[in-house]
Every structure is written in C-alpha cells, then in structure tokens.
GUSETOR-365353 format. One record per residue (C-alpha): residue in three letters; residue number from 1; x, y, z. Coordinates in nm, 4 decimals. Layout:
<pts>
  code  pos      east     north        up
   ALA  NUM         X         Y         Z
...
</pts>
This chain:
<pts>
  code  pos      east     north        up
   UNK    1    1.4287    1.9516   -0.6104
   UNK    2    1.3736    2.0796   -0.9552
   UNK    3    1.0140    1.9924   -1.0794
   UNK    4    0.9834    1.8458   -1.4212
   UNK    5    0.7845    1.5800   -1.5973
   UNK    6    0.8892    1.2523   -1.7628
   UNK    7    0.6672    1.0326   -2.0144
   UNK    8    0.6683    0.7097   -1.8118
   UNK    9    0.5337    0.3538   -1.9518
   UNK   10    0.3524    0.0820   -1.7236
   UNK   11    0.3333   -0.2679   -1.9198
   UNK   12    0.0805   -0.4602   -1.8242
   UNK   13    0.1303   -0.8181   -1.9245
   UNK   14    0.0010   -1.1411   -1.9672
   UNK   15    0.0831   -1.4035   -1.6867
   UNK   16    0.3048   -1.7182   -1.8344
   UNK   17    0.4213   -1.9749   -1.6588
   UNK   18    0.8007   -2.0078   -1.5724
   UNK   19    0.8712   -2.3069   -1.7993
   UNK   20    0.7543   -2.0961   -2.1415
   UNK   21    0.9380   -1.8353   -2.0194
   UNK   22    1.2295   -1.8611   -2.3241
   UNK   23    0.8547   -1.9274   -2.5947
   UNK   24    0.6907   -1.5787   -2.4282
   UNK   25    1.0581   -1.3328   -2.3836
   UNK   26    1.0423   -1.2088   -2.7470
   UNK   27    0.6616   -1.0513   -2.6980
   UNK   28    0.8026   -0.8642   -2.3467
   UNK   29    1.1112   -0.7505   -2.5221
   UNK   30    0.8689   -0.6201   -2.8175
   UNK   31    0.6354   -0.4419   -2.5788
   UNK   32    0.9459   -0.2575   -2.4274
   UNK   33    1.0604   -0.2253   -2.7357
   UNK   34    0.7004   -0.0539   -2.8386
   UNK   35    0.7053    0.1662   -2.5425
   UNK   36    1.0925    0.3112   -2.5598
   UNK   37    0.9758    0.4315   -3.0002
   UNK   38    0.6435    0.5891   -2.7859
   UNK   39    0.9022    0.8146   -2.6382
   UNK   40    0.9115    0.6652   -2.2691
   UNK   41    1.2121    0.7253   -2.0465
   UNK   42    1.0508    0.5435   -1.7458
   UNK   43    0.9822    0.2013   -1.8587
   UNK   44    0.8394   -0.1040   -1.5849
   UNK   45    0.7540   -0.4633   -1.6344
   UNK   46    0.5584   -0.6703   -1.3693
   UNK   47    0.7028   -0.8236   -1.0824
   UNK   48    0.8404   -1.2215   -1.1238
   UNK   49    0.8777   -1.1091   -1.5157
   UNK   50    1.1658   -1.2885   -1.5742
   UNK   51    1.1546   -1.5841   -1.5264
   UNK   52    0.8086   -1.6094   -1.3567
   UNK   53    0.6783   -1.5320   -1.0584
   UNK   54    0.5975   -1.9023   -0.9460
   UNK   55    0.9102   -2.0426   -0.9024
   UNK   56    0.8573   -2.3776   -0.8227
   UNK   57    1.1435   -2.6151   -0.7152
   UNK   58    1.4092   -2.5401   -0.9526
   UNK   59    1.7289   -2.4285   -0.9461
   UNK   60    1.6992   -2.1017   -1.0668
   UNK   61    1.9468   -2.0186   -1.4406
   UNK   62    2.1802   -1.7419   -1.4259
   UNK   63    2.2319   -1.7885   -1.7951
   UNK   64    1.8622   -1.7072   -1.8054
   UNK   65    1.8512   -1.3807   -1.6119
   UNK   66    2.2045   -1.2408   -1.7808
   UNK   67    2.0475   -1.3187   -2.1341
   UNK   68    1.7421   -1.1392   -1.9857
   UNK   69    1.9537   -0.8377   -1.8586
   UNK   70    2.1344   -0.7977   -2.2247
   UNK   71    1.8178   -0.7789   -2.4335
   UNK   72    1.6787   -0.5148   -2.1564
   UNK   73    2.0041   -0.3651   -2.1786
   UNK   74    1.9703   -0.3291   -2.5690
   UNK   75    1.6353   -0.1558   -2.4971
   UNK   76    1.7717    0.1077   -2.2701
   UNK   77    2.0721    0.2139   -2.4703
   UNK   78    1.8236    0.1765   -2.8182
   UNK   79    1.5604    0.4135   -2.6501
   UNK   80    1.7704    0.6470   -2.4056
   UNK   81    1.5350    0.5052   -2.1333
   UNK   82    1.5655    0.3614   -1.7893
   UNK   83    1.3838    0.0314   -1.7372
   UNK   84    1.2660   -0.1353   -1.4147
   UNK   85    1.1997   -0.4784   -1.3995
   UNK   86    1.0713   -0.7728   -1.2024
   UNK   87    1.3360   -1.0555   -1.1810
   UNK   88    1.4681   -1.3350   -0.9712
   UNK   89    1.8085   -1.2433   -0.8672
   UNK   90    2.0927   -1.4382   -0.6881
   UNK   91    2.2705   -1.2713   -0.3796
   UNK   92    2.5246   -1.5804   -0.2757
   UNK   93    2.3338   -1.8597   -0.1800
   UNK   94    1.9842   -1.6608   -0.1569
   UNK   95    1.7469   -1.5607   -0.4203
   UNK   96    1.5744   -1.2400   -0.4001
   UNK   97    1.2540   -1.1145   -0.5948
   UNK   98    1.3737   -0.8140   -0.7108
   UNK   99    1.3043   -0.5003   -0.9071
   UNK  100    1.5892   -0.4443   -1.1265
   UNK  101    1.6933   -0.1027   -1.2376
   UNK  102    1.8611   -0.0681   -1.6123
   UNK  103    2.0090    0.2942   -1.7129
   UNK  104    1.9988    0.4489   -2.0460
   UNK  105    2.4040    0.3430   -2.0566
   UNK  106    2.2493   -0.0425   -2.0469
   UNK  107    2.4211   -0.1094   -1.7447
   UNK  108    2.2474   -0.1750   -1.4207
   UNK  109    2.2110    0.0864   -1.1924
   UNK  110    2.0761   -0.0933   -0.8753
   UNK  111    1.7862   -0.3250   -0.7523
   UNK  112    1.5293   -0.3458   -0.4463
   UNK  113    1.4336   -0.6550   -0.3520
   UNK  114    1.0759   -0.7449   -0.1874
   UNK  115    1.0597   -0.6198    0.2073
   UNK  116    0.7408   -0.8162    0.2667
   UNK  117    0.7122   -1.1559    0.1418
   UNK  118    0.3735   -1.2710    0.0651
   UNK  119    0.2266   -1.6386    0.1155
   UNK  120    0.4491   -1.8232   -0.1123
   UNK  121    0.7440   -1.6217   -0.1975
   UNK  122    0.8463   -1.7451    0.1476
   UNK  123    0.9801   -2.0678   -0.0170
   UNK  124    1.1966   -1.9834   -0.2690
   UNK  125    1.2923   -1.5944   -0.2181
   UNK  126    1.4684   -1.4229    0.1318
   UNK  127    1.3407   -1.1108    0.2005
   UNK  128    1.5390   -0.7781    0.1096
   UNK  129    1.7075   -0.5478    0.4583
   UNK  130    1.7366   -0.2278    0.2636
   UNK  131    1.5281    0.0503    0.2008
   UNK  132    1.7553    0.3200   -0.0242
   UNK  133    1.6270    0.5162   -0.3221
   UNK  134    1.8142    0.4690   -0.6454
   UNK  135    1.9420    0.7627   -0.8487
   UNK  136    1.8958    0.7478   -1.2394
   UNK  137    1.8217    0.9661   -1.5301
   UNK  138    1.4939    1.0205   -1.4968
   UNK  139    1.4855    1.0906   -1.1309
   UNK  140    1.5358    0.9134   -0.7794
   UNK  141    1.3106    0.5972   -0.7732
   UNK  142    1.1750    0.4631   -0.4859
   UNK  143    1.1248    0.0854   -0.5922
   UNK  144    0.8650   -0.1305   -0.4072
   UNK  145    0.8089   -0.4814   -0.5014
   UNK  146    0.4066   -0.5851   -0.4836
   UNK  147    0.3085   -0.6240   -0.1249
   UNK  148    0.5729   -0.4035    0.0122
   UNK  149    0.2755   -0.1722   -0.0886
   UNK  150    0.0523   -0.2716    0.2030
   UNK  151    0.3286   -0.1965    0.4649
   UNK  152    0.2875    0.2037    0.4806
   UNK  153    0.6272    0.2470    0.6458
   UNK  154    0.7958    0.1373    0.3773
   UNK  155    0.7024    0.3954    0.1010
   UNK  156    0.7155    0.6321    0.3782
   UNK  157    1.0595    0.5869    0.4163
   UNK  158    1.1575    0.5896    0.0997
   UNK  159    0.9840    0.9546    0.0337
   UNK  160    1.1921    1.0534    0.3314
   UNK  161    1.5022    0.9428    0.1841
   UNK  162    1.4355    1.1402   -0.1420
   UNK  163    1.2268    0.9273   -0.3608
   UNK  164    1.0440    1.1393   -0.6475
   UNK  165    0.8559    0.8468   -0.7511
   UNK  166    0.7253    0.5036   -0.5938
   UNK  167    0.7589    0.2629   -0.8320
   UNK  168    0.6384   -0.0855   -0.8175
   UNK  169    0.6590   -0.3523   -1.0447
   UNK  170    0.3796   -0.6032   -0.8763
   UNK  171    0.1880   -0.9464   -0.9135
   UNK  172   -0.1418   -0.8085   -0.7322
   UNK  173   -0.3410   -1.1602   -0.7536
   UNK  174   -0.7192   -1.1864   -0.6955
   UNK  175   -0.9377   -1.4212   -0.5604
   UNK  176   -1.1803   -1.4008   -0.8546
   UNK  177   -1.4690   -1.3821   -0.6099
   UNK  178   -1.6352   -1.2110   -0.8879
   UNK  179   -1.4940   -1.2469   -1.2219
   UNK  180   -1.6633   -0.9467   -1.3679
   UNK  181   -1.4737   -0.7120   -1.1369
   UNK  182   -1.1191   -0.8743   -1.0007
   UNK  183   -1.1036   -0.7116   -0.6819
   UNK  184   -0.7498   -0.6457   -0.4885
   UNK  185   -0.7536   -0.3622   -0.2469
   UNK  186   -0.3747   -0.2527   -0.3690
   UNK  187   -0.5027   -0.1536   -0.7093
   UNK  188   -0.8657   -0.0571   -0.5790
   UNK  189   -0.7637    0.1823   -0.2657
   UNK  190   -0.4282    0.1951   -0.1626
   UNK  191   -0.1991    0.2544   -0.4626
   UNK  192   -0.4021    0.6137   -0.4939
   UNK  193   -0.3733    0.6661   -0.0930
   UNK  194   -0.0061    0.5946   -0.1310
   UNK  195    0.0690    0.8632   -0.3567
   UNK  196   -0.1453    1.1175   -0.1936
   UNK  197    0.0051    1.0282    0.1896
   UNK  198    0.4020    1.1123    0.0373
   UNK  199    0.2989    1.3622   -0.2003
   UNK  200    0.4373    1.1708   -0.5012
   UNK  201    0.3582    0.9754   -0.8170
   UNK  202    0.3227    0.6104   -0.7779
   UNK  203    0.3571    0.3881   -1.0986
   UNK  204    0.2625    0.0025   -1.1052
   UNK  205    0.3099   -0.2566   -1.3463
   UNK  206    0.0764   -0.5763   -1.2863
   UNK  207    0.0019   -0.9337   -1.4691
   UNK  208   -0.3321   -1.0067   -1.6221
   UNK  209   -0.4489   -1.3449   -1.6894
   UNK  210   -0.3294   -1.6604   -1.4967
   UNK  211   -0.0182   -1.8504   -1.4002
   UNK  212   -0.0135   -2.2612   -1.3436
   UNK  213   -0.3681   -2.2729   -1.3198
   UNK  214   -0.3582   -2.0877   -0.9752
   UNK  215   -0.2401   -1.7962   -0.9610
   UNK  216   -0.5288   -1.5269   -1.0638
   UNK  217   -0.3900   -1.1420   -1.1516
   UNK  218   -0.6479   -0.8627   -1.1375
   UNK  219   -0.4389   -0.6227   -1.3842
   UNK  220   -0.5166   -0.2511   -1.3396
   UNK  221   -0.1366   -0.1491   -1.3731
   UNK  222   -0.1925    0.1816   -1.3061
   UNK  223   -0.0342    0.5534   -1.3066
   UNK  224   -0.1016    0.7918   -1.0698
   UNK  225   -0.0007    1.1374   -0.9728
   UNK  226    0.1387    1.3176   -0.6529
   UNK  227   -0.2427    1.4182   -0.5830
   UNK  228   -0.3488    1.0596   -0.5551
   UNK  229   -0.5740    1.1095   -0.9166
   UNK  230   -0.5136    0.8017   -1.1717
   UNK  231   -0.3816    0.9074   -1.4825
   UNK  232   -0.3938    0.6313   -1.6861
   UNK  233   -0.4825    0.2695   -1.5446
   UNK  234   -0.4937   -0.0907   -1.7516
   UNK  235   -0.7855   -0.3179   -1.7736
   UNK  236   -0.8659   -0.6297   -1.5779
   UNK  237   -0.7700   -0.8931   -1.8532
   UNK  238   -0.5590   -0.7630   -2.0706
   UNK  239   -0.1636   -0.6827   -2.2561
   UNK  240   -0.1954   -0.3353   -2.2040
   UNK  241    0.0888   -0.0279   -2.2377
   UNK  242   -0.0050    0.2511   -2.0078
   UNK  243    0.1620    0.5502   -2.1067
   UNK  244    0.1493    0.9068   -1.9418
   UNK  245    0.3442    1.2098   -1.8741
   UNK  246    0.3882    1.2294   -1.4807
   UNK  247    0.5456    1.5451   -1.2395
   UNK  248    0.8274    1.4481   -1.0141
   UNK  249    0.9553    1.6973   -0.8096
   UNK  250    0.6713    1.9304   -0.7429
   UNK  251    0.6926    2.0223   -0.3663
   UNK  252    0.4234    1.8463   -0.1279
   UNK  253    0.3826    1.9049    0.2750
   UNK  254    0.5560    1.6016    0.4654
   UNK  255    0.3190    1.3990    0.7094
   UNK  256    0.3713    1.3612    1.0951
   UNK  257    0.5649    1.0864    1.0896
   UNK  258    0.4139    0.9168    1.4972
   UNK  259    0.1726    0.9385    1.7558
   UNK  260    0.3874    0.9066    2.0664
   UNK  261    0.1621    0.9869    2.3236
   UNK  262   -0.1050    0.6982    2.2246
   UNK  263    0.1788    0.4037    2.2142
   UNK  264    0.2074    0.3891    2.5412
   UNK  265   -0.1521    0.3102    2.6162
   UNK  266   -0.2444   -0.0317    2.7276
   UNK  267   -0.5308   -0.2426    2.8834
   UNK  268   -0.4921   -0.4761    3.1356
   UNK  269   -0.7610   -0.7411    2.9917
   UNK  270   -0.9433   -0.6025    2.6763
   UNK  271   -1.2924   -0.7294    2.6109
   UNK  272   -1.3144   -0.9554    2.3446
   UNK  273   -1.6372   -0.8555    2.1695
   UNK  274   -1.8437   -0.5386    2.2184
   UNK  275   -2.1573   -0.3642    2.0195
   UNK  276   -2.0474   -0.0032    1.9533
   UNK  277   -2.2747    0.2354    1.8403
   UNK  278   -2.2004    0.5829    1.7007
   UNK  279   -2.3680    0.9234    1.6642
   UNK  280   -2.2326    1.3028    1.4459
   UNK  281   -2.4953    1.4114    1.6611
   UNK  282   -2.3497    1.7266    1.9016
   UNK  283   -2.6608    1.8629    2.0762
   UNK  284   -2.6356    1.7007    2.4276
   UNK  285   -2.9899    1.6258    2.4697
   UNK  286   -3.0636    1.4637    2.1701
   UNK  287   -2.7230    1.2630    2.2121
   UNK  288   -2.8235    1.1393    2.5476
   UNK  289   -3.1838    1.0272    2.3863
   UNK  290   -2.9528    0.8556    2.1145
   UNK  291   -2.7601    0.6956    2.3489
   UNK  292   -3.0238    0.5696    2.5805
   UNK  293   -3.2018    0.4121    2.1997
   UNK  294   -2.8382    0.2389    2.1251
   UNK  295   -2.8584    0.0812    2.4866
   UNK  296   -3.1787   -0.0467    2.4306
   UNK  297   -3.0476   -0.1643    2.0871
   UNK  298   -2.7856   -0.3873    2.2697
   UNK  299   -2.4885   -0.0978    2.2471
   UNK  300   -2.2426   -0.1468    2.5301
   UNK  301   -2.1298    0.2439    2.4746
   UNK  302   -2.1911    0.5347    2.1768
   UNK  303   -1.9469    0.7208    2.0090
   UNK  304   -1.9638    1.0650    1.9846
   UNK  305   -1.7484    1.3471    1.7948
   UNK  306   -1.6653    1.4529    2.1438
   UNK  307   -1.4963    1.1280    2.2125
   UNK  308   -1.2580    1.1445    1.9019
   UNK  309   -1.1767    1.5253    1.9665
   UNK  310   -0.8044    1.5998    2.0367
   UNK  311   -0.5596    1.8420    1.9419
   UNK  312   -0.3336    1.7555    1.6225
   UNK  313   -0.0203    1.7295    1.8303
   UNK  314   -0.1979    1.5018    2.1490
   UNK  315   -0.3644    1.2541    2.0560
   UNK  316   -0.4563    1.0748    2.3069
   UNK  317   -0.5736    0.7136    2.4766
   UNK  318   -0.9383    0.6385    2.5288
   UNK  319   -1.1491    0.3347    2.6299
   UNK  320   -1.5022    0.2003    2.4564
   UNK  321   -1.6823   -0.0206    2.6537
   UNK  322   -1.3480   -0.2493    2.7495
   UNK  323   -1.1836   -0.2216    2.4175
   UNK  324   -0.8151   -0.0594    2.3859
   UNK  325   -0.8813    0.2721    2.1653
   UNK  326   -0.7090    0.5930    2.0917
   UNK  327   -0.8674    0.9350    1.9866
   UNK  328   -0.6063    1.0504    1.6871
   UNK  329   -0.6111    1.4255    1.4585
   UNK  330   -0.6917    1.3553    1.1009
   UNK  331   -0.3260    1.4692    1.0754
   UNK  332   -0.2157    1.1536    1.2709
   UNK  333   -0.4503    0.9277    1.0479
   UNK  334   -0.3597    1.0617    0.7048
   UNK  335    0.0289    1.0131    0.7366
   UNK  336    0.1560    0.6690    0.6542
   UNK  337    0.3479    0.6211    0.9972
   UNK  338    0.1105    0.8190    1.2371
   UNK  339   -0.0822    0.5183    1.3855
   UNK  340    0.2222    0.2577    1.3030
   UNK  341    0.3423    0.2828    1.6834
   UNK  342   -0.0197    0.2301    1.8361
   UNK  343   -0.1124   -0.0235    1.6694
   UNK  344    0.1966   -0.2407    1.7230
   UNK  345    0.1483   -0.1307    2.0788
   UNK  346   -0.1929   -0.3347    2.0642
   UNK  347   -0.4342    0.0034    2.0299
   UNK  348   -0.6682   -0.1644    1.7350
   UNK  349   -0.9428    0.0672    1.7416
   UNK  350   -0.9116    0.4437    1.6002
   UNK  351   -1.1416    0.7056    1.6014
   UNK  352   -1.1143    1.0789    1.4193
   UNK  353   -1.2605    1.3574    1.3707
   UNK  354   -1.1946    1.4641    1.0219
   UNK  355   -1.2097    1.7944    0.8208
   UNK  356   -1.0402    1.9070    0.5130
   UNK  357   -0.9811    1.6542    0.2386
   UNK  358   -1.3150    1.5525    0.2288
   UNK  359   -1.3474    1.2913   -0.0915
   UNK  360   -1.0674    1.1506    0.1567
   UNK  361   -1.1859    1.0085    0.4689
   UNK  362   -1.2766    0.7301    0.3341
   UNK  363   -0.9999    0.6159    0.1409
   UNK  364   -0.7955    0.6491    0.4175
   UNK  365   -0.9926    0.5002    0.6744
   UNK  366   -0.9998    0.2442    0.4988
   UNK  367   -0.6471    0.2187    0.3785
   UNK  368   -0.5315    0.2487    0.7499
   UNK  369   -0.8016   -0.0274    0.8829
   UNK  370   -0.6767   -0.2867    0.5817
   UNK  371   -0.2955   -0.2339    0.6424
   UNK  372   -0.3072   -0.2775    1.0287
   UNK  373   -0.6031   -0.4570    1.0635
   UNK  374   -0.7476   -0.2294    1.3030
   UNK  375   -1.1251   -0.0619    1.3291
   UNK  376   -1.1673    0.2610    1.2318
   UNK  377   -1.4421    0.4956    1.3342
   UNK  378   -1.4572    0.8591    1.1110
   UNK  379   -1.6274    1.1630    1.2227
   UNK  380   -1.6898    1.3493    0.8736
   UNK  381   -1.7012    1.7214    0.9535
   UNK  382   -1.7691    1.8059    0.5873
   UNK  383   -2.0431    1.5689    0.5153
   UNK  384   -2.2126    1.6034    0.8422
   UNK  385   -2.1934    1.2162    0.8791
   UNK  386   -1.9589    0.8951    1.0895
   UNK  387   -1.9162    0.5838    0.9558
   UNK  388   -1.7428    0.2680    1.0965
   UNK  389   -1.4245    0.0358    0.8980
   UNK  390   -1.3464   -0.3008    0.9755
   UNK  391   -1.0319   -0.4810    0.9524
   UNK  392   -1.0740   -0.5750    0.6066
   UNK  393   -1.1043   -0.1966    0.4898
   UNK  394   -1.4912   -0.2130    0.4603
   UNK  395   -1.6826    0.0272    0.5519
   UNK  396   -2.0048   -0.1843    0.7815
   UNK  397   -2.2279    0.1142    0.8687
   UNK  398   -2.2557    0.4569    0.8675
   UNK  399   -2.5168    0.7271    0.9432
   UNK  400   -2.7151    0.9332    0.6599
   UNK  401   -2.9730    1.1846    0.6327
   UNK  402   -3.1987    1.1013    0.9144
   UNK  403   -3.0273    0.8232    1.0106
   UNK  404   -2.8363    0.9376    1.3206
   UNK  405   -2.7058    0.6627    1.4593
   UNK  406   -2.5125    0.3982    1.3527
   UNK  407   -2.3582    0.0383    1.5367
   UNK  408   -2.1040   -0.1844    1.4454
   UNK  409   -1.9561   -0.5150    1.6505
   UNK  410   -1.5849   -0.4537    1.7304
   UNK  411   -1.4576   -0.7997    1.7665
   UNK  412   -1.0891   -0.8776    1.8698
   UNK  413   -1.0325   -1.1814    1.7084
   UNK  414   -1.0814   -0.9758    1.3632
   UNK  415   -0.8529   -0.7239    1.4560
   UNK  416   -0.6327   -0.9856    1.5711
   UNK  417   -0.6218   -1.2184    1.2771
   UNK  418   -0.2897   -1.0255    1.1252
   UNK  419   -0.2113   -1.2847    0.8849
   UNK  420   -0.3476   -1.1549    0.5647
   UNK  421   -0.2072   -1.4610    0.3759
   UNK  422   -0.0747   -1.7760    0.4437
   UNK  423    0.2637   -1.6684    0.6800
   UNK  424    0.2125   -1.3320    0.5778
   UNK  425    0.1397   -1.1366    0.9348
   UNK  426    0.0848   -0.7864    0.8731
   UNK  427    0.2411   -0.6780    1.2233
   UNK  428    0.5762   -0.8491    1.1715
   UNK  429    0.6113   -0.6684    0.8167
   UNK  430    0.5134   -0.3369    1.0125
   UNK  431    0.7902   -0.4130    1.3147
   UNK  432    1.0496   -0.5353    1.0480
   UNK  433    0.9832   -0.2242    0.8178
   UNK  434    1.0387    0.0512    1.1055
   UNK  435    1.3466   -0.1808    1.2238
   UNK  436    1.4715   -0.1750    0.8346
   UNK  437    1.4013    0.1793    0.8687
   UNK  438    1.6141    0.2664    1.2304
   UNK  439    1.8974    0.0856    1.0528
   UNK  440    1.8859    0.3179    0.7421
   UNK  441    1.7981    0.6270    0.8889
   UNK  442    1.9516    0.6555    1.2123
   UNK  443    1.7908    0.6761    1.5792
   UNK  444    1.8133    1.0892    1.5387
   UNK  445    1.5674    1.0697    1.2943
   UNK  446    1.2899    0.9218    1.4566
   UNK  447    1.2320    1.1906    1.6986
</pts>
C-alpha cells in the first residue's frame, strides 16, 4: 500500500429543509465549487444533502437527484476531484440514504448506503446489506453514513477489506441540552477513537443549524488522522470548508479482531442492581482494610487490579457480586470487534487493566461503554489510578491522589436499555453488522 497524502475538503453546511432544496442547491454547488479551485481531490457533503435529510411523506424526484448528480458531475470533471455525497437514492421500489461516490471522469463510481438506521430514517429509507470499499483516484474509501459510526464492526470491516480512509458524510443531531456546547458523542469521542482503533484517517462532513424546526445539528465536521489527532474540525453553528492534507496508506498494526473465550460465559440469573466499589490499590493488607471500608459503605464486592488481570490472548469470565462480567487485555478492549461477541452474548460489564496508550483509556472506555451499552471498569497502570464508565460513555467515579477507592451502582436495566433512539437498538445493529460482515468476508475469516 503505497503511502501518500491527498488535500481532502469536509463541507460543513447549513441545514435546509427538503422543500427549499431547488432555492439552497446553487450555494452547495458554490461551496464545492470553492473547495475543488482550493486544490481538493477528496471532496464530502453532509449526509441527506440532496434533497434533505427529513424526508417527509413524499414521493421522492428522480429528476431531482439526476439534476443533482450532473452539477456534481460538472464539479468533479472541472476540478479533477472525487466527490462524496449524501443523497436519497432509489434501488427498485426502496429508497436508500446513501453516500454517493462521483470520480474525476464525472461519472459515478459507486455508493454505500446507511447500515444502521437511526430513529426516523426507519420510515422512509431500507437499510443497506453491503459493506465493500470503493476504489477511486484518490484512494480506496471506506464510506459510512452517520450512525453507522456507532456500530464499531462496521468500520472495522471495512479497514479489513482495504479501506485507506473512513469517510462519512453524517447528520450528527444534538439535543441542545446546552446550547453553548452542542454535545453528540460521534463528533466529541468516537470519530477520533475510530481512526485510532483501524489505524486510518476518518473524514466527516456534518449540518449546522436546524431542519423543520426539529431537527438540531451540532456541526464539528471534522478531519482526523490515522493517529486519532484532529486536524482540522468545523464549528458548532456554522458554513464552514475544512480543508487539510491527510496520509492514506501509512502502515498501522491490525487489532485482535474477538474474545472467544469470554462469549461463552453466562449466568444463570444475574442480579439486577449491585454497589461495586473499586480500588488500584495492590498491597494486600491495605486492600483488605479497603475492602472491609467499601462493605461498610454498602459495596456488595471491590474491584481490584487483580481481578481484571489476564493474559492478552485469555481473557477470561469473572463474576462481581451476581453480575455477568469478563476480565479482558487492553488489547481486547482497544480493537473495534474485541468485546463485540461478549457483549451480544449478554457479558455487560468489562474490566481492564491498561498500560501503554495512556491519554487513551479513557477515550476508549468510554467509546466501548457508549456503543454497547455496557459498564466499563479501567485499571490505569500509567496514571496509578481506576475509574468506572457507564452505559452512556460517562465516566461516574474514579480514584485520585489519596482517594483510593472508588464505587459506582451497576444497574442492569441501564445496560439493558439498548435502544439509543427511538427503534434504534444498538445490539441488533451490532448482530446485523457481524452478519453483513460473514456474508462479505467469508466464514474462514472469522477465525
């Protein structure tokens, strides 16, 4: 794989509604336009760009997206560039929310179309079966349409199949909890793990601004590299053109890609709610003194490093007061599929000890506690510290300085409330990913 970097543009643009779709086309086509004279070859517009990403009740124009596809096409053969953008786009009698890919010739090359359908794109769009890279000029893209981010088995797969770059024209939406920072843990925490995990660059292309009155976008389009670093990244409210030069094909170690050995674990009858507490402390006197304080404290066990030790290649089954746990290698955490198995096997509490990586451990613990809505408990070798994630990626305590010990309430109805939207379950993306993903690769290559 020959390494080599291209100057790639992210447009970041304002949200319209599908019906001024024909007023607002000339200012996209003038912003692609504006990035193909700055020299980009990669060019990507936001998911649902054309016509919108509300679609609403009507019958969807194919004079519409074809007079769509020709301007784009213009673009590409005016600038030499390939162009990826979000679309609507008919497959017989289905619609499919699609990233579209455009080649310098201004011809299209190929599409992906969303794995993971989120909320409402379950009433107007069916959900795409493939998961293949596309070749172009500028290098093999893997193509991931906005929530097909959150499902780690699908970018994983991709990067197996030869992707150089992930690249994902999205509608990340916020909930505008707090409109002076529009939160959404894609652009905040997992677009960065992402890249790191496959050991490529990841480039995003959001929406700022809102759609029918209800539909909030948090921006932050966003470029990062193969080390998980942002190199450029949009505001919150703004049209925005990010443009940076980005490495594709500099070699990067492959993860583990399972955890065999823990998916077989079950409970008989799991305990529904349990007070955990948690120590770094080693010293077995002073973590039998700890341990007597946390049951005192209302603790039904304590965590020690102990507990999460296990070799890289065995990790292994364990059980905390009742609940169904496994002990997995920092190895097994950091790789996008190594806990995939166990948690669809109904492990949803992980523990690891961690070393290397350091400014790491957090973003993935938290990463891999959002995505399968599992706890997480780290062991941080390098800081000398543990600290406990929830099922919505948050980190809810941790020990510092003095502070030895830590608790946290492991409750299985959290862990158990998949759905992270509206018919959106986070589990049936996972089992329909790794099925998409036995189809395209093969049985042999799951061993």
């Amino acid at each position: 794989m020959q390494q080599r970097k291209i100057p790639v543009a992210s447009i970041q643009t304002l949200a319209h509604d599908r019906a001024d779709f024909d007023t607002v086309w000339p200012r996209l086509v003038a912003l692609v336009d504006e990035a193909g004279r700055r020299g980009a070859k990669l060019i990507i517009l936001p998911e649902g760009t054309v016509p919108g990403y509300v679609l609403g009740t009507q019958p969807v124009s194919e004079a519409q997206l074809e007079h769509a596809s020709d301007a784009l096409a213009d673009c590409a053969r005016r600038h030499g560039a390939t162009i990826v953008y979000g679309s609507a786009k008919k497959a017989g009698a289905a619609i499919l929310n699609a990233a579209i890919v455009i080649g310098p010739n201004g011809r299209e090359i190929g599409y992906a179309a969303k794995r993971f359908l989120w909320h409402f794109d379950r009433l107007w769009f069916a959900p795409g079966a493939t998961l293949e890279p596309i070749d172009t000029p500028v290098g093999r893209l893997g193509l991931l349409v906005c929530a097909d981010g959150r499902i780690p088995s699908i970018a994983a797969t991709l990067v197996e199949r030869g992707a150089e770059i992930l690249v994902m024209p999205t509608a990340w939406v916020t909930s505008g909890r707090d409109p002076g920072a529009l939160e959404n843990i894609q652009a905040d925490l997992m677009v960065n793990v992402r890249a790191r995990e496959n050991g490529v660059p990841f480039a995003a292309a959001n929406k700022a601004g809102v759609e029918l009155a209800s539909v909030a976008y948090c921006g932050k389009s966003a470029l990062v590299d193969s080390s998980g670093a942002f190199v450029a990244r949009a505001g919150e409210r703004g049209e925005e053109i990010l443009f940076a030069e980005l490495e594709l094909g500099a070699p990067a170690p492959r993860p583990r890609s399972r955890a065999p050995s823990v998916a077989a674990h079950a409970l008989a009858a799991p305990v529904e709610r349990a007070r955990i507490a948690f120590t770094p402390v080693t010293e077995p006197a002073e973590f039998a003194r700890l341990s007597a304080l946390a049951l005192q404290a209302d603790a039904a066990a304590t965590l020690g490093a102990a507990d999460a030790a296990c070799e890289p290649d065995r990790d292994r089954p364990i059980e905390i007061a009742g609940v169904r746990a496994a002990a997995v290698a920092w190895e097994t955490l950091r790789s996008p599929r190594g806990l995939v198995a166990a948690r669809l096997a109904g492990i949803d509490l992980f523990v690891c000890r961690a070393l290397g990586e350091a400014a790491w451990h957090a973003p993935f613990a938290r990463t891999r506690a959002a995505e399968l809505r599992a706890y997480v408990v780290v062991f941080d070798e390098d800081a000398q510290r543990a600290f406990a994630v929830d099922p919505d990626g948050a980190i809810v305590a941790g020990t510092f300085d003095g502070y030895r010990m830590a608790a946290f309430t492991y409750e299985r109805s959290r862990a158990a409330a998949t759905l992270v939207a509206p018919a959106t379950d986070v589990l049936a993306g996972l089992r329909e990913a790794e099925e998409i993903r036995r189809r395209t690769l093969g049985n042999e290559a799951l061993v």
